[in-house]
C-alpha positions in Angstrom: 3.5 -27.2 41.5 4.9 -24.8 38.7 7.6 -22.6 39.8 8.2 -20.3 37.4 8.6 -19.8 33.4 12.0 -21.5 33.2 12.5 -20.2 29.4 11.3 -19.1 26.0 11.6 -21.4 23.1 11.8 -19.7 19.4 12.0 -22.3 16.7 13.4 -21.5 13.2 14.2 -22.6 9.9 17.7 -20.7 10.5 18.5 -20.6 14.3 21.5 -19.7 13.4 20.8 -16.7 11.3 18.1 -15.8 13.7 20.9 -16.1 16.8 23.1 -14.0 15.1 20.4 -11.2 14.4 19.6 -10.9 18.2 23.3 -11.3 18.9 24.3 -8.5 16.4 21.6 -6.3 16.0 19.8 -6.5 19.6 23.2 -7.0 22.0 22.2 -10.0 23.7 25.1 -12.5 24.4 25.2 -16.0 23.2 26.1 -18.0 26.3 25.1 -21.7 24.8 25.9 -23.3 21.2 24.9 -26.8 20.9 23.0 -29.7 18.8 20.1 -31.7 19.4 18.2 -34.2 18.2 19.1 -37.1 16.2 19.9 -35.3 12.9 22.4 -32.2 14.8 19.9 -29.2 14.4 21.0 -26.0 16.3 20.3 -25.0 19.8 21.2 -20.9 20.7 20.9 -20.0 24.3 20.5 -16.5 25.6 21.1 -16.2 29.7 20.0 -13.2 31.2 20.3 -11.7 34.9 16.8 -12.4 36.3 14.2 -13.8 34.8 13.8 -16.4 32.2 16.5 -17.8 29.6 15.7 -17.5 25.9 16.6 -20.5 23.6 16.7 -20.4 19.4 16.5 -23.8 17.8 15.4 -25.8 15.0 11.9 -27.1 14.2 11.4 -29.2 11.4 7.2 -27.7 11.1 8.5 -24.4 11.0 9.4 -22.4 7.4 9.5 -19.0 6.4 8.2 -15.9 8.3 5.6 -15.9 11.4 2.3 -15.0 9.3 1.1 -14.4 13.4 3.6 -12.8 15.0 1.0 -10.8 17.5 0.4 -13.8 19.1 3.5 -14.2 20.8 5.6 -12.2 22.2 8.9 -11.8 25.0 10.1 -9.0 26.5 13.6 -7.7 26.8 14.0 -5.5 30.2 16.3 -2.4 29.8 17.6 0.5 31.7 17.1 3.2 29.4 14.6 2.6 26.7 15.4 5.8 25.0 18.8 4.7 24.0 18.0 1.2 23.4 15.4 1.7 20.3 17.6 4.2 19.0 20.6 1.6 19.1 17.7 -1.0 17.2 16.7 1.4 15.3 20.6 2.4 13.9 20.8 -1.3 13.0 18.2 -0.9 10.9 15.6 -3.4 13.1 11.6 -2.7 12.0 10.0 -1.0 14.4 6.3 -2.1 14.8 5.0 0.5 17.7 7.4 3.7 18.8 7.8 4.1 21.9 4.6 4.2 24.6 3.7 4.3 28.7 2.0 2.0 30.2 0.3 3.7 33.2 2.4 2.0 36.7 4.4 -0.4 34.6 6.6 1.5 32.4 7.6 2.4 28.7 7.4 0.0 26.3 8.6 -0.3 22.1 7.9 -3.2 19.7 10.2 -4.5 16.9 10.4 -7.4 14.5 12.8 -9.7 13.7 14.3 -11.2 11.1 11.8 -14.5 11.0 8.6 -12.0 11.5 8.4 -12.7 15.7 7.8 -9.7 17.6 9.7 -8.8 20.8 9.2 -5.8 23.3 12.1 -3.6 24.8 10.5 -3.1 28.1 11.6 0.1 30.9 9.8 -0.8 33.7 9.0 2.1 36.5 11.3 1.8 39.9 10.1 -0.1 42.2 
């Protein structure tokens, strides 16, 4: 029986890099650094509150940018969307979709990262 979605993998070319843009730029906290596999590629871990953990790591099919990056995508749960896209925004992140409601879920913006993947900053309504 499936519990629940236990985390998000996001594979790379530069884990590293790509840890440090969600890190610096997005203000999530890197709470796990390691190596894996036999040949030492990265591992980044991203621990949240609730919900499910986010891990960056190395891939040795992936290269370059996402050429599809609409068909995947994670959402990052805020308390005030306004000030969050604005804080993205000042760090110079793309911003694919401003700012929009979602009638009885919430408000929700789309940016880009560095490797082309798309992520959501997500305000949902009070429950």
């Amino acid at each position: 029986m499936i519990k629940g979605l236990e985390g998000i993998l996001l594979f790379s070319a530069k884990p590293g890099r790509l840890a440090r843009f969600y890190a610096d730029k997005v203000g999530l906290k890197i709470t796990l650094e390691a190596e894996t596999g036999e040949k030492g590629e990265e591992m980044y871990g991203f621990e949240f509150e609730s919900g499910s953990n986010l891990y960056i790591l190395n891939h040795s099919r992936i290269t370059g940018k996402n050429k599809n990056p609409e068909r995947m995508m994670f959402n990052l749960e805020v308390s005030d969307i306004e000030s969050s896209v604005k804080k993205l925004e000042r760090g110079g992140v793309k911003k694919i979709a401003d700012t929009y409601h979602l009638q009885d879920y919430g408000y929700i913006a789309t940016f880009e990262d560095i490797d082309g993947n798309y992520f959501q900053l997500v305000q949902t309504r009070p429950s």
